[in-house]
C-alpha angles and dihedrals in degrees: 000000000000091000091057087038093058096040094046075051095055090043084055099046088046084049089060101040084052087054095055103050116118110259114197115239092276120182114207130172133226108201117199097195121125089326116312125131141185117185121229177053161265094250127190108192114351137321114310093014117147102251098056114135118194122210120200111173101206117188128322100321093353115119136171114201119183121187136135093020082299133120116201118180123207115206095335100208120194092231092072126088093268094179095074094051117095135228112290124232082186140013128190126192123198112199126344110262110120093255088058096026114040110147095190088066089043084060104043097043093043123110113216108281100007115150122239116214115204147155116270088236092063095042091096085063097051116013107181082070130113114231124223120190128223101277100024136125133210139168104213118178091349099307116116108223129184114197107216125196106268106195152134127268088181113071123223144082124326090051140180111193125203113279102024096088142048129213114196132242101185120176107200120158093012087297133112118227115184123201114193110191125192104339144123115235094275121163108277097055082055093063106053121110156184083039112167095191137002141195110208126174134223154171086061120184120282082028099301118156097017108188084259094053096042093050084040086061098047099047085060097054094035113211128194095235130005136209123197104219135166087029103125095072081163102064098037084060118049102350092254111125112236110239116228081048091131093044095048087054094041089062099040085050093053099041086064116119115242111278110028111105127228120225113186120189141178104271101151134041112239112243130031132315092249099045091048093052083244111144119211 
């Protein structure tokens, strides 16, 4: 019995050594997507250290983010795989198409009482929201969340004019995750700064966001790490893949400066909708 004693001792005191060894700021990505998953996060210090952040891409603009006890769901759109997201503490919603706006996976997804920040111009649509202007910042359930303009340069239909959309700046787990919606590179997506990590969209709609333009933005502003996100209009639309979608990434991906890394994830299923069981 002393001898198991003192051996079940020595596994305890290895356990936490091992806890306490350095881990370099790693990204990794859990993809929620048929069935694939990566496990993963942005971590600080070591597994299970205040200060991880998790990143699950979910479908097209849809994003879970889990950091400091807290959820917080970006665009929850009823085409992902829902039943692998998890309750939100908080849930933001960047302009009011279905795939940004879907009140049936704000409900789903919703704990009881968590707030629901959105654009005035998307309140009609879900009422029991909170709205958040272009510029502001608010701390809701304990995340800190900063709305920035989201708007064409290009002009043109579709449109989305200043003021009518958010993008995100949400600091979770000391680090600053940037979410930037359905915009062009203004200025004051320009100006943002000290981002860890940041979802940017491209292949808009009249030839916004080409691959160039969008690496171009985010070579001003300089993130730590980058997503292309919002980039298969195609599919959103009418489940059809787009067909160039690995070549647009491909350029994106080498028009980034040096030191900024590149993070790809499963955002969308491969097939069509139909083949696939997926309603529009």
């Amino acid at each position: 019995m002393r001898r198991a004693s003192r051996v079940q001792s020595e596994i305890r005191k290895k356990d936490l050594v091992y806890k306490r060894i350095p881990f370099p700021r790693v990204l990794r990505v859990s993809s929620c997507l048929r069935g694939s998953v990566v496990l993963g996060a942005l971590l600080s210090t070591g597994v299970g250290a205040a200060g991880d952040v998790v990143i699950t891409p979910l479908v097209h603009s849809s994003v879970q983010i889990e950091g400091d006890g807290k959820v917080v769901q970006i665009d929850p759109w009823s085409r992902a795989d829902l039943s692998r997201a998890k309750p939100a503490d908080l849930i933001l919603v960047t302009d009011d198409p279905i795939h940004h706006l879907d009140p049936k996976a704000i409900e789903r997804l919703r704990k009881p009482g968590a707030p629901v920040l959105l654009p005035a111009a998307s309140h009609a649509k879900f009422a029991d929201g909170t709205t958040i202007a272009n510029g502001e910042t608010k701390t809701v359930a304990g995340v800190a969340v900063q709305a920035v303009a989201a708007y064409d340069i290009k002009p043109g239909e579709p449109s989305h004019p200043k003021g009518k959309a958010n993008g995100y700046v949400v600091t979770l787990g000391g680090k600053r995750i940037y979410f930037a919606g359905v915009t062009e590179c203004v200025p004051e997506v320009r100006a943002l700064g000290d981002i860890d990590v940041a979802f940017v969209p491209m292949n808009l709609p009249l030839e916004r966001m080409t691959p160039p333009a969008a690496a171009e933005c985010v070579n001003a502003f300089k993130p730590k790490a980058v997503y292309l996100y919002h980039y298969d209009q195609s599919w959103a639309g009418s489940g059809t893949p787009m067909p160039n979608r690995a070549e647009t990434i491909d350029a994106f991906r080498k028009a980034l400066a040096p030191g900024i890394e590149f993070r790809d994830a499963a955002w969308y299923p491969t097939g069509r909708n139909e083949e696939l069981g997926i309603k529009n």
